[in-house]
N, C-alpha and C positions, 0 to 999 in steps of 0.2 A: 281258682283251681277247684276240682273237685274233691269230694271225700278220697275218689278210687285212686285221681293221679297224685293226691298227697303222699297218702298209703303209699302207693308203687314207686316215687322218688327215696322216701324218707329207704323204704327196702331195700333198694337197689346202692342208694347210699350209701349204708350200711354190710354191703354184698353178701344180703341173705336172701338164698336164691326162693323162687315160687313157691318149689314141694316143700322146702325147709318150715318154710315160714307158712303153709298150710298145716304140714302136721305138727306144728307147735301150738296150733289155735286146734290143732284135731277137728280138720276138717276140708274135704276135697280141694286139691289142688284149682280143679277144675269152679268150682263154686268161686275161689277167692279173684281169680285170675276174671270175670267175670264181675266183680265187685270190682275188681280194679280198672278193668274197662268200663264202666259204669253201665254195663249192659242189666246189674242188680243195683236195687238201692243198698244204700250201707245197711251193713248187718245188727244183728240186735244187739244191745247193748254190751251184755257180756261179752261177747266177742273183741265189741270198739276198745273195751278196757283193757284186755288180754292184748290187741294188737299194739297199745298203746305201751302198754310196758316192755312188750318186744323191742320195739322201736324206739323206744327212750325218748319215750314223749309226753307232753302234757297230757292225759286223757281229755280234759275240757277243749284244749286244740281241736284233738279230733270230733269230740262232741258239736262242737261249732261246725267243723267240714263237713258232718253228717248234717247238719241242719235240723239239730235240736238240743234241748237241752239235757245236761247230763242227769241222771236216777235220782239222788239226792235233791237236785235244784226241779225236779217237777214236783214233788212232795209236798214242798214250799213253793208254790205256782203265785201263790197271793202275793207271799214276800218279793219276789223276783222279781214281778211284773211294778210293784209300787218302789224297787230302789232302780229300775230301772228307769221309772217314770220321772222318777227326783232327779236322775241323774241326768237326764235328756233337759230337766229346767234347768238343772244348775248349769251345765253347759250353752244356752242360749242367753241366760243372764250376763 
């Protein structure tokens, strides 16, 4: 799935309709609705976090859906990439 249909199930789910759930993030109905059709890529982070709490979800989830890593975990880009590496050994062993 992608970032937008994640978003727009998790939404809909929840039966919080488009404008709602745009002016909660304070920001066009029309922009989100567009995100959710993946006619945008996902938006900037701020935002993923704000939607994330709306929708009572993992932020890192959506992080993942966006296809990248969450603000915190690029800071530490070194560390990430070497527990990740370890983790890829330990699972092949």
């Amino acid at each position: 799935m992608s970032f937008g249909s994640v978003v727009r199930e998790r939404r809909q789910a929840l039966g919080i309709g488009l404008n709602d759930f745009a002016e909660r993030l304070n920001i066009s109905p029309a922009y989100w609705s567009r995100i959710e059709r993946d006619h945008e890529k996902p938006p900037r982070d701020e935002l993923i976090e704000r939607a994330a709490a709306i929708l009572g979800v993992r932020m890192d989830d959506l992080f993942v859906e966006a296809q990248r890593l969450p603000p915190d975990m690029r800071k530490d880009m070194a560390k990430v990439v070497l527990a990740y590496r370890r983790m890829r050994a330990i699972n092949k062993g």
